[in-house]
TIKETOR-924469 format. One record per residue: residue number from 0; x, y, z of N, C-alpha, C in turn. Coordinates in steps of 0.02 Angstrom, whole numbers, plus 32768, in hexadecimal, padded with zeros to 4 digits. Each point is the difference from the previous one (the first is absolute). Example, Ala and Ser with C-alpha at 12.3 -4.5 7.8 and 13.67 -1.06 7.14 Angstrom:
BEGIN
<r resi="0" n_X="8294" n_Y="7EE4" n_Z="8186" ca_X="7FD3" ca_Y="803B" ca_Z="8000" c_X="802D" c_Y="803C" c_Z="8000"/>
<r resi="1" n_X="7FEE" n_Y="8035" n_Z="7FDC" ca_X="802A" ca_Y="803B" ca_Z="8003" c_X="7FD9" c_Y="8037" c_Z="8025"/>
//
This chain:
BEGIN
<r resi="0" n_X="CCF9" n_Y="AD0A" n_Z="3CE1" ca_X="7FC8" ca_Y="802E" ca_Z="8008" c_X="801B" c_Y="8041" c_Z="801F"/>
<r resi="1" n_X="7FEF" n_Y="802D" n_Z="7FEC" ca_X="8010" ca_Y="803E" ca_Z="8003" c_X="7FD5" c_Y="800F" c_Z="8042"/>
<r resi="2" n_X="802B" n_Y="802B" n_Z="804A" ca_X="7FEE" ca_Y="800F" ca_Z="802A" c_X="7FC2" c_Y="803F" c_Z="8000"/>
<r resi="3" n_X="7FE0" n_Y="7FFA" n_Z="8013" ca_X="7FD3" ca_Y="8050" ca_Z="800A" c_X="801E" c_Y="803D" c_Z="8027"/>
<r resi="4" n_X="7FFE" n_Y="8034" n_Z="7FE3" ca_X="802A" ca_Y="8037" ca_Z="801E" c_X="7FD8" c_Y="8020" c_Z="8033"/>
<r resi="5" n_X="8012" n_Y="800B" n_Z="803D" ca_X="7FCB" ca_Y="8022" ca_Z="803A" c_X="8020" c_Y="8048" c_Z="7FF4"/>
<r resi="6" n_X="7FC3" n_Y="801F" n_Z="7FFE" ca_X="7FF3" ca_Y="804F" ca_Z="7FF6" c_X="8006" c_Y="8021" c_Z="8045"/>
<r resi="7" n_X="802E" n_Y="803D" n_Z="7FF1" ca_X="8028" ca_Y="8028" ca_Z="803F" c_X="7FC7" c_Y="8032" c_Z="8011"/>
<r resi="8" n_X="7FAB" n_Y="7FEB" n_Z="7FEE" ca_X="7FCE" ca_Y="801A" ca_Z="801A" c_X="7FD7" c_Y="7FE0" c_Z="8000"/>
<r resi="9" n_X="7FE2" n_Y="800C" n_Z="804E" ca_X="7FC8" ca_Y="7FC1" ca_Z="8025" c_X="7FAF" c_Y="801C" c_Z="7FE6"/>
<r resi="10" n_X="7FF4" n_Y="7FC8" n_Z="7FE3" ca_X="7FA7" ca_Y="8010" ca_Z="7FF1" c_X="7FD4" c_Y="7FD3" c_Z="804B"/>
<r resi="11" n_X="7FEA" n_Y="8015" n_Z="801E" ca_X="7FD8" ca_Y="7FF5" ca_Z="804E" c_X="7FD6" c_Y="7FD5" c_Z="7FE3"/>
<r resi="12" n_X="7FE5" n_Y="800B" n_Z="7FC5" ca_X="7FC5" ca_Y="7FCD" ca_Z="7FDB" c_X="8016" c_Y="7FA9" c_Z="800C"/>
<r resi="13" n_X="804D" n_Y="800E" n_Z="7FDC" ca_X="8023" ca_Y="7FBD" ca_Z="7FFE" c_X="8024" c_Y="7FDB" c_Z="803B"/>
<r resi="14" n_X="7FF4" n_Y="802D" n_Z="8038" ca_X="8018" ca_Y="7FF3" ca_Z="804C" c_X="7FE9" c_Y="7FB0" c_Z="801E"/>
<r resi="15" n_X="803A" n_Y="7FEA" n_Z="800F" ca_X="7FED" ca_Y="7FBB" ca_Z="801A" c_X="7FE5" c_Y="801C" c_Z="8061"/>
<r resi="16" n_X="7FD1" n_Y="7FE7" n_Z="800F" ca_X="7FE3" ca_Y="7FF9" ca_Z="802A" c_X="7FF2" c_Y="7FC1" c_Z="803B"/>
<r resi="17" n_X="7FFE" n_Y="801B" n_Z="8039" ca_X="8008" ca_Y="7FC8" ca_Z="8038" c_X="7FD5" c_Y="8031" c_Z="8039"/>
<r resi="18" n_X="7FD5" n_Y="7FBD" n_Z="8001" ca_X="7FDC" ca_Y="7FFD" ca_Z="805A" c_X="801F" c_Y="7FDA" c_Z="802A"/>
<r resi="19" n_X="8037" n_Y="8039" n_Z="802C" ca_X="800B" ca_Y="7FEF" ca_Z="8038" c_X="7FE7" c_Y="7FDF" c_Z="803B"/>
<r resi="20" n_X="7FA9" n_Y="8025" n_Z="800C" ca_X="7FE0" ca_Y="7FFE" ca_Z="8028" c_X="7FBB" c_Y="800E" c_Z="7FEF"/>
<r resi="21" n_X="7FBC" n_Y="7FE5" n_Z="801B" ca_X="7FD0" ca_Y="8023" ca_Z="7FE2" c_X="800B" c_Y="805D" c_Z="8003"/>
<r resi="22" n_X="801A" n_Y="8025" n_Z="8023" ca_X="8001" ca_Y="8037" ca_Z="800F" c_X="802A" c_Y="801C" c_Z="7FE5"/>
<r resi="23" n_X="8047" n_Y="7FF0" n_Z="7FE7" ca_X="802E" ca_Y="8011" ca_Z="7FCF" c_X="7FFD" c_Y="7FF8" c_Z="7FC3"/>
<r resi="24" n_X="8002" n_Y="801F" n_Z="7FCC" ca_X="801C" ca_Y="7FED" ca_Z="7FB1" c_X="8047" c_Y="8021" c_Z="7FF8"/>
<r resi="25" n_X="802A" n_Y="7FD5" n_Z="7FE6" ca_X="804B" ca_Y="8012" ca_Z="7FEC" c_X="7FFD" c_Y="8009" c_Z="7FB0"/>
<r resi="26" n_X="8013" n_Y="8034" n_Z="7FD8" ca_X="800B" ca_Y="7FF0" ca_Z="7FB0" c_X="804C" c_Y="8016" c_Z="8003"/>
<r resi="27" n_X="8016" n_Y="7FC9" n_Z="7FDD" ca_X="8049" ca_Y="7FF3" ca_Z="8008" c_X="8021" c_Y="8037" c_Z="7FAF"/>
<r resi="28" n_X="8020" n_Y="8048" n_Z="7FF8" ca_X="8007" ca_Y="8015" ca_Z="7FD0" c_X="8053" c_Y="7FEF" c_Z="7FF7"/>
<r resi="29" n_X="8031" n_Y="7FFA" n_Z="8024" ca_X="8050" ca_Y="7FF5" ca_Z="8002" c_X="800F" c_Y="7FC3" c_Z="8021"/>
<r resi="30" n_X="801F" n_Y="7FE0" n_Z="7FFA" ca_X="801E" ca_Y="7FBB" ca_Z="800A" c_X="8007" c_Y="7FBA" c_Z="7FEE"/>
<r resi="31" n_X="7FCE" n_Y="800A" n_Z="7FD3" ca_X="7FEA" ca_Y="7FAA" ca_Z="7FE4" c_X="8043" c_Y="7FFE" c_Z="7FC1"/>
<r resi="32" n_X="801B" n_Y="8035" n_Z="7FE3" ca_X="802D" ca_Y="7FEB" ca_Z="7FCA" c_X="805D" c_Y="7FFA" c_Z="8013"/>
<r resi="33" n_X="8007" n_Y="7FF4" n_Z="8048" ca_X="8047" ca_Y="8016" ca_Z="8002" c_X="8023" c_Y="8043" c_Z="800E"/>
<r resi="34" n_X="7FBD" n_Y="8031" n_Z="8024" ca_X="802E" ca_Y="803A" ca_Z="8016" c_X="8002" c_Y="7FF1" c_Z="8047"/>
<r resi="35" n_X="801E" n_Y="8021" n_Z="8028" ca_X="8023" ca_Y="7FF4" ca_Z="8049" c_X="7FDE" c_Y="8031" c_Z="8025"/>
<r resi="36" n_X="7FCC" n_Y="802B" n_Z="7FF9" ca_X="7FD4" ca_Y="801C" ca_Z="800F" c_X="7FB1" c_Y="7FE4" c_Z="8008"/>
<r resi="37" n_X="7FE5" n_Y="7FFE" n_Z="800D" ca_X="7FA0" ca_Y="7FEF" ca_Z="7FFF" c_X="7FD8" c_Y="804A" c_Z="8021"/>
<r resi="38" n_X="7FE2" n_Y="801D" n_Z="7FC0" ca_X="7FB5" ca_Y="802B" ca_Z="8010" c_X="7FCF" c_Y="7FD0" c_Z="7FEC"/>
<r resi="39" n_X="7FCC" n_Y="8023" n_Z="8035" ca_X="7FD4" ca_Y="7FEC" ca_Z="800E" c_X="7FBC" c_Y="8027" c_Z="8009"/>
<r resi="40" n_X="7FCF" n_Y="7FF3" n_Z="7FF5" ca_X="7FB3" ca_Y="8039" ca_Z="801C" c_X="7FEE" c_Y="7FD9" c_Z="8046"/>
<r resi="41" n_X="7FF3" n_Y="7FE2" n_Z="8029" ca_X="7FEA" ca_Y="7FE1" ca_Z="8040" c_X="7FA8" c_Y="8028" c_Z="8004"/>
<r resi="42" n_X="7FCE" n_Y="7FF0" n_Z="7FF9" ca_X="7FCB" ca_Y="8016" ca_Z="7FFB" c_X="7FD8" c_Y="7FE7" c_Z="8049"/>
<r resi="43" n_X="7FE6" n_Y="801A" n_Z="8034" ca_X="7FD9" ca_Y="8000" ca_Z="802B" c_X="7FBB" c_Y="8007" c_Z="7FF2"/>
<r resi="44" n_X="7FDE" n_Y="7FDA" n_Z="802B" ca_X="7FA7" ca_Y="800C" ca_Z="7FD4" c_X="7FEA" c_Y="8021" c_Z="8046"/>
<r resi="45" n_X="7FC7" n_Y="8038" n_Z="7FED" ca_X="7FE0" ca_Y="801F" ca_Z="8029" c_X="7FF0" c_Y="7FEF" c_Z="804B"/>
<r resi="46" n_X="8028" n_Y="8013" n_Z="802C" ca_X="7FF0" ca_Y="7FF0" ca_Z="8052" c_X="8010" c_Y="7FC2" c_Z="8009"/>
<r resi="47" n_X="8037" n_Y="7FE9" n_Z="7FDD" ca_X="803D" ca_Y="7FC0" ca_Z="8006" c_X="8032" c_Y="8020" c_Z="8042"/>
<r resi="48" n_X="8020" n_Y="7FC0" n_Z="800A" ca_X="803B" ca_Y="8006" ca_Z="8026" c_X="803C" c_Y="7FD9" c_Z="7FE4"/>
<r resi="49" n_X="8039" n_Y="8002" n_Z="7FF1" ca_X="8036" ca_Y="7FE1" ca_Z="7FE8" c_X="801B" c_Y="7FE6" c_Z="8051"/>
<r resi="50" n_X="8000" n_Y="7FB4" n_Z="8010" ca_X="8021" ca_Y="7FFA" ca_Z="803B" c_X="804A" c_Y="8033" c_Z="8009"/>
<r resi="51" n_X="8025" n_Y="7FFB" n_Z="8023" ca_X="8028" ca_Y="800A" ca_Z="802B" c_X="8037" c_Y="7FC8" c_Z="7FDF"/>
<r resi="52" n_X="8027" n_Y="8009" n_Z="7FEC" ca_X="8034" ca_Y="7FD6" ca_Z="7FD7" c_X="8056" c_Y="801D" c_Z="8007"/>
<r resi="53" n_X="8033" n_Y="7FCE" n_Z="7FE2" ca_X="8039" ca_Y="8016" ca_Z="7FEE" c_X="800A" c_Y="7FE1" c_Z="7FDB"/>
<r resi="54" n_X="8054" n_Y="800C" n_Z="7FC2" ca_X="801D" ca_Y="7FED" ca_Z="7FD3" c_X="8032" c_Y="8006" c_Z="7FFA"/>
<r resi="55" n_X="8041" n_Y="7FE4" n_Z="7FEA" ca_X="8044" ca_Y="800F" ca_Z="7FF4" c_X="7FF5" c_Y="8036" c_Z="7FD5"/>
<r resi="56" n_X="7FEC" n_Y="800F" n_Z="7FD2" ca_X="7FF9" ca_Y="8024" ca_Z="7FC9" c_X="7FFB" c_Y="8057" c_Z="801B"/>
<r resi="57" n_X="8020" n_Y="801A" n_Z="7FED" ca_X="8004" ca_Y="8058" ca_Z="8001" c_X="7FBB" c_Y="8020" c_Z="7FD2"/>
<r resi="58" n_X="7FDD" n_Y="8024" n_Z="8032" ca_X="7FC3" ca_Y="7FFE" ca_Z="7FCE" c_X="7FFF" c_Y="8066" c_Z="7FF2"/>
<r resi="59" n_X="8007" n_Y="8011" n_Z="7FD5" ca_X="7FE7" ca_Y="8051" ca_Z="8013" c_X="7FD6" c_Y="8002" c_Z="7FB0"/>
<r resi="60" n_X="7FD3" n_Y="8040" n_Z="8023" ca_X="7FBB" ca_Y="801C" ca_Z="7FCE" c_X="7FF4" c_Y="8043" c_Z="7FFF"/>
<r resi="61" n_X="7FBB" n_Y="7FEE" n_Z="7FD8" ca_X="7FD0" ca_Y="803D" ca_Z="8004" c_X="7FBB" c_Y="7FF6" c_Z="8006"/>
<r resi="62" n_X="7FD4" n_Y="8025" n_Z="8025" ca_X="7FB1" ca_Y="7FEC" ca_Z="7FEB" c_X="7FEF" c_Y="8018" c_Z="7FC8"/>
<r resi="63" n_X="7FE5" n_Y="7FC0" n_Z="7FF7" ca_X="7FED" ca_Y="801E" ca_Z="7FBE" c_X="7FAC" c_Y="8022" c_Z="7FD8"/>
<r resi="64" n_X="7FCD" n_Y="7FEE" n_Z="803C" ca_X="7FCB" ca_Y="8012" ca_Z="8011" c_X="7FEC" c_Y="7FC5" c_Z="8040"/>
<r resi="65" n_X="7FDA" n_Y="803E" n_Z="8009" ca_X="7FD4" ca_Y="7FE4" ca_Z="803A" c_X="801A" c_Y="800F" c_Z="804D"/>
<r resi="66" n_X="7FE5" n_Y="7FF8" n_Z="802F" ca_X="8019" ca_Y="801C" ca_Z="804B" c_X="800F" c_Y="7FAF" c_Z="803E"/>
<r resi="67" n_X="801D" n_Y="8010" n_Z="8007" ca_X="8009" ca_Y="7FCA" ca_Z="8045" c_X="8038" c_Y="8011" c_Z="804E"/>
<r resi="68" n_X="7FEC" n_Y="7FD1" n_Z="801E" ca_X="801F" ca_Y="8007" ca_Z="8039" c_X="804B" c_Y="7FEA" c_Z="7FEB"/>
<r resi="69" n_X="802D" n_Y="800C" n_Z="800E" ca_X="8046" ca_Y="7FCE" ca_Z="7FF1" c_X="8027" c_Y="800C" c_Z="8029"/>
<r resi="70" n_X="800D" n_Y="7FA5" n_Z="8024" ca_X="8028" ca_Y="8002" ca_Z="8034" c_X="8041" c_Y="7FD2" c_Z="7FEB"/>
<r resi="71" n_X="802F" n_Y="8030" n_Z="8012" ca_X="804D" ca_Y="7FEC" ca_Z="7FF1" c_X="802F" c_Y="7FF5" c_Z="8040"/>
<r resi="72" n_X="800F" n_Y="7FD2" n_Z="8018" ca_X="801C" ca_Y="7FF0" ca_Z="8036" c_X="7FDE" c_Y="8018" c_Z="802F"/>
<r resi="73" n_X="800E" n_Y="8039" n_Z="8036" ca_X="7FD8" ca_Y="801B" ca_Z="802E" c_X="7FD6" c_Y="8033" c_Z="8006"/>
<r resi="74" n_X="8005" n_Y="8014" n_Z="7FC3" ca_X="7FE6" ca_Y="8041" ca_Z="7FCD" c_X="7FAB" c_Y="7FFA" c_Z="7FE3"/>
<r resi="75" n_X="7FF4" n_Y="8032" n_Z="800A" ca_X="7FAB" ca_Y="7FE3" ca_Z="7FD3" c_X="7FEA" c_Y="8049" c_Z="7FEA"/>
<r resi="76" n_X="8002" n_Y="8018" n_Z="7FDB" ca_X="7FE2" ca_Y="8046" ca_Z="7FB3" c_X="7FC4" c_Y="7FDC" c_Z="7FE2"/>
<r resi="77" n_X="7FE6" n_Y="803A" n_Z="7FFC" ca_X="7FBD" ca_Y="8009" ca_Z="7FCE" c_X="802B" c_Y="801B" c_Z="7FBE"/>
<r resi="78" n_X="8004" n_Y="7FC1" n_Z="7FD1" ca_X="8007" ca_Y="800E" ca_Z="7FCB" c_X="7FDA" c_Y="8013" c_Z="7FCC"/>
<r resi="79" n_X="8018" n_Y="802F" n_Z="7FC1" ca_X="7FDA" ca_Y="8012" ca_Z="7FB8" c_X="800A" c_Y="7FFA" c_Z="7FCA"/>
<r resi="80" n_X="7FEF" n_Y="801A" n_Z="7FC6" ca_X="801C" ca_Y="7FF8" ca_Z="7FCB" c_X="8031" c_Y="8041" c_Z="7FF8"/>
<r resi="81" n_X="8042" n_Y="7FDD" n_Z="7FFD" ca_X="803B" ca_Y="8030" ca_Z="7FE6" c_X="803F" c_Y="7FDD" c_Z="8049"/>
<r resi="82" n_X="7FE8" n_Y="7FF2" n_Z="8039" ca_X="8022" ca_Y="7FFA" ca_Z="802B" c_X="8039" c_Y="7FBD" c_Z="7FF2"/>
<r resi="83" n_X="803A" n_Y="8006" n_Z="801D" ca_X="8025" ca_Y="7FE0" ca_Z="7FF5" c_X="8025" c_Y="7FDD" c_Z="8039"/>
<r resi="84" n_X="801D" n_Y="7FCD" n_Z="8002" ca_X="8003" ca_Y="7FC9" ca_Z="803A" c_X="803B" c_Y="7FD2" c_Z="8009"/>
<r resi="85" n_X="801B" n_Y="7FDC" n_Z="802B" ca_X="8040" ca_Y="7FE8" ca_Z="7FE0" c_X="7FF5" c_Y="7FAE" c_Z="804C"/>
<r resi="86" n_X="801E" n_Y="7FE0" n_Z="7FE1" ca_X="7FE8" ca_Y="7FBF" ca_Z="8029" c_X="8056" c_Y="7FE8" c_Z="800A"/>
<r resi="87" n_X="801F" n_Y="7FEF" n_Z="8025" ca_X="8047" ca_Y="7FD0" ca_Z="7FFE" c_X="7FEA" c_Y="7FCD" c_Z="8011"/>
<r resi="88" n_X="8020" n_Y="7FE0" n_Z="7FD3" ca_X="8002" ca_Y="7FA1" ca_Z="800A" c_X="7FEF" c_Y="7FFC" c_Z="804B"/>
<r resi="89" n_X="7FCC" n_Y="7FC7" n_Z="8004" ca_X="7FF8" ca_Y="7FD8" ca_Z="803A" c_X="7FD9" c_Y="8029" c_Z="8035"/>
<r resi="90" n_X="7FE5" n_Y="802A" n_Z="7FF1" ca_X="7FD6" ca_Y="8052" ca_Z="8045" c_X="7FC2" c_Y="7FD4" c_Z="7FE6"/>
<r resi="91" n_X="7FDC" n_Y="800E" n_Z="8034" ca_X="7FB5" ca_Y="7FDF" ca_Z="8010" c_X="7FE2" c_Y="8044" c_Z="7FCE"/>
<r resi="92" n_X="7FC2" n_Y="7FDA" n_Z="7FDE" ca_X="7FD2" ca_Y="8033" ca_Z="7FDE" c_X="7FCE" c_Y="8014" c_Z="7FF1"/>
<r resi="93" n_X="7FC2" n_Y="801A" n_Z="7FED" ca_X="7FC2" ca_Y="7FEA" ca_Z="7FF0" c_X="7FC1" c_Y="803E" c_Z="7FED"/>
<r resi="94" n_X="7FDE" n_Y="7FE2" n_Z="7FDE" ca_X="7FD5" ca_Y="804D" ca_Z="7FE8" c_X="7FA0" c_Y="7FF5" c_Z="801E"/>
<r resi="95" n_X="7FF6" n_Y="8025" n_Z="7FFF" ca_X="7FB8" ca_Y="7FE9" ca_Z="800D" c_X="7FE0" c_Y="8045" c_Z="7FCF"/>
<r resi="96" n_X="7FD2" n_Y="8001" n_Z="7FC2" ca_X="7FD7" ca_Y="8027" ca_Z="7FDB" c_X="7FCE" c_Y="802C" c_Z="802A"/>
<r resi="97" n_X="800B" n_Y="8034" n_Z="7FFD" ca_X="7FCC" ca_Y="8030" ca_Z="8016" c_X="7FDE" c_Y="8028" c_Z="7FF1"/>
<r resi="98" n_X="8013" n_Y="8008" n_Z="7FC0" ca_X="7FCE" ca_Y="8029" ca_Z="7FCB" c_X="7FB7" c_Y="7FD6" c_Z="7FCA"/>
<r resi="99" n_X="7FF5" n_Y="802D" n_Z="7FEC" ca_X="7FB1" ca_Y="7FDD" ca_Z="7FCA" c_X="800F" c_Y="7FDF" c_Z="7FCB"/>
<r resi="100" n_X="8066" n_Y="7FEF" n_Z="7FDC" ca_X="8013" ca_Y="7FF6" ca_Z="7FBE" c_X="8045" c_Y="7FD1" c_Z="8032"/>
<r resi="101" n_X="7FFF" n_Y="7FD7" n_Z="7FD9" ca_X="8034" ca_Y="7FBC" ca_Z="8004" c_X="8042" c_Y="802F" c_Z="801B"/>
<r resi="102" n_X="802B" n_Y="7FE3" n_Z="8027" ca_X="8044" ca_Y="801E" ca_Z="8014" c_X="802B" c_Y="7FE7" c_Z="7FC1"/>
<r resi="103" n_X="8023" n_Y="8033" n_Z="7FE6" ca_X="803C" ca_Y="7FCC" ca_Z="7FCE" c_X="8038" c_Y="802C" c_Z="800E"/>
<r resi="104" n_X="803B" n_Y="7FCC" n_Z="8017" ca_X="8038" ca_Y="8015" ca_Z="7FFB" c_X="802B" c_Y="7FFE" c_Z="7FCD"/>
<r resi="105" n_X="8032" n_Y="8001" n_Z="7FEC" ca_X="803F" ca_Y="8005" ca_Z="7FB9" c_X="8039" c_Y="7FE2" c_Z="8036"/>
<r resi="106" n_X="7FF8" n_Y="7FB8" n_Z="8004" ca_X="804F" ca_Y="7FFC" ca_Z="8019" c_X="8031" c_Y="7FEE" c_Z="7FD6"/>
<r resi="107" n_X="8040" n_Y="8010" n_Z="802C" ca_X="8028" ca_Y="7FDA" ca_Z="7FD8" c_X="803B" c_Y="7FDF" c_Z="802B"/>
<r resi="108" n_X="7FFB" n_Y="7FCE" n_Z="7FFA" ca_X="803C" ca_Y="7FBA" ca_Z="802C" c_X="8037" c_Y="7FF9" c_Z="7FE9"/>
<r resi="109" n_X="803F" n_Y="7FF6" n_Z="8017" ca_X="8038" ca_Y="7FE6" ca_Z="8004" c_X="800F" c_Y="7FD2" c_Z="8033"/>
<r resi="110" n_X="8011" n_Y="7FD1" n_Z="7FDA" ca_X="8019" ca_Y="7FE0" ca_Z="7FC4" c_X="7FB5" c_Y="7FE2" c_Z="7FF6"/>
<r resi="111" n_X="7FF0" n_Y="7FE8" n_Z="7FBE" ca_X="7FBD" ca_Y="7FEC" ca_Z="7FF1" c_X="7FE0" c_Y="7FCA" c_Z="8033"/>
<r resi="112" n_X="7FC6" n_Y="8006" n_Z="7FF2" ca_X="7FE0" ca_Y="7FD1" ca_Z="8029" c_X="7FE5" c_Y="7FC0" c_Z="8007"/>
<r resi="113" n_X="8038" n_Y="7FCF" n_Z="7FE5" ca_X="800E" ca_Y="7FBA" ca_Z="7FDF" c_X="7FB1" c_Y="7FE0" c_Z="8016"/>
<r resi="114" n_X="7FD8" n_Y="8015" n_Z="8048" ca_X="7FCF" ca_Y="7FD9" ca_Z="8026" c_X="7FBB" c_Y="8019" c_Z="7FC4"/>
<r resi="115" n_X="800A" n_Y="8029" n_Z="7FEB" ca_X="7FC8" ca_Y="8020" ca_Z="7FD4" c_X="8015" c_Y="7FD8" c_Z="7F9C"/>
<r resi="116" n_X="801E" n_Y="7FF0" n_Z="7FFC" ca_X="802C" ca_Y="7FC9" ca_Z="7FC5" c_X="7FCB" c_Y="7FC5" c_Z="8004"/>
<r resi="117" n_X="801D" n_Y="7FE2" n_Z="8040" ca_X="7FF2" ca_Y="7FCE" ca_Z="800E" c_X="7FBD" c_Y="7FF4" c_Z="7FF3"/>
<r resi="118" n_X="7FC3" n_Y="8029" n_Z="803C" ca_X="7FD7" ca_Y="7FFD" ca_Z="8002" c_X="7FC5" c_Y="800F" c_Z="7FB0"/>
<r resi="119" n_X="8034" n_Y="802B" n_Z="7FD5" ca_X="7FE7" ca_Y="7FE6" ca_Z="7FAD" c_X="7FEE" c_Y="7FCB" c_Z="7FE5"/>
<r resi="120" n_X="8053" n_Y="7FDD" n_Z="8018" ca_X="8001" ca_Y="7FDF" ca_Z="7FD4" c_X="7FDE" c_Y="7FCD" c_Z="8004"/>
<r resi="121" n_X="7FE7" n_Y="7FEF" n_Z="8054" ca_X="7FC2" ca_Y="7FC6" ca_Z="801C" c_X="7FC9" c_Y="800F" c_Z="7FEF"/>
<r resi="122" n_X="7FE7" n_Y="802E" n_Z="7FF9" ca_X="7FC2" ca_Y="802A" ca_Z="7FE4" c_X="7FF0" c_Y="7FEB" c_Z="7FB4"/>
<r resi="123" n_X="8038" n_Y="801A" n_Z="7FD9" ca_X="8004" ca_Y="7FEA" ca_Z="7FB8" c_X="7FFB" c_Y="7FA8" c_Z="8004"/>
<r resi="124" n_X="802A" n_Y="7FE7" n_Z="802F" ca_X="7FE2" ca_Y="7F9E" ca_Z="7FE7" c_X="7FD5" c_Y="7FEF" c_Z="800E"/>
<r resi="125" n_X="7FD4" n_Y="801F" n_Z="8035" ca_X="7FBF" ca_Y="7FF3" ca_Z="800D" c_X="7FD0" c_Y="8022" c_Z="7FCE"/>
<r resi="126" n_X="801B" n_Y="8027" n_Z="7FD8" ca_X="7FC5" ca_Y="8013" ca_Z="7FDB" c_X="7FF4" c_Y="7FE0" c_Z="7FB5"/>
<r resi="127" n_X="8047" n_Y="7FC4" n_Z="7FFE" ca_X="8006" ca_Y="7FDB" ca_Z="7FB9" c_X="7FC6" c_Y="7FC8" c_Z="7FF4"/>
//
């Protein structure tokens, strides 16, 4: 059987998707096929808070709409759309929404984020 060829342009329509949290949506656009990179949209819902977290993973972005508080290690900005951000492995982190329209960021992780794989692929057997 002849493999399917993945196209070197992402349709968002066809975006595999994950609820992190009731308050998070992740749509996963880079990593599910074998690149060593993972983008990502991370979506905040209106007057959410993203706990306070860390990761091995190297995370840097962009907003991509919407406004929030964002706290990066000891750091905390009123972020926007256009602003740009940079996370090193393992720094405490977290967003809280403060505007009238969902927070969405554009990240992107190094090395991918095997925990977001995973959590597919339990998702997908529960949904057989």
């Amino acid at each position: 059987m002849k493999q399917k060829k993945i196209s070197y342009f992402i349709n968002l329509n066809n975006a595999t998707k994950l609820n992190q949290m009731p308050q998070l949506e992740t749509t996963i656009l880079t990593g599910l096929h074998g690149e060593k990179m993972m983008m990502v949209l991370n979506k905040t819902k209106v007057g959410s808070t993203v706990p306070l977290h860390s990761h091995p993973h190297e995370q840097i972005g962009i907003v991509y709409s919407g406004k929030a508080v964002l706290r990066i290690g000891d750091e905390e900005q009123i972020v926007q759309k256009g602003d740009f951000y940079c996370i090193p492995s393992n720094t405490p982190h977290s967003d809280t929404c403060i505007g009238s329209e969902p927070f969405i960021m554009l990240d992107i992780f190094y090395p991918i984020r095997k925990d977001f794989i995973e959590k597919i692929k339990r998702k997908s057997e529960t949904e057989r």
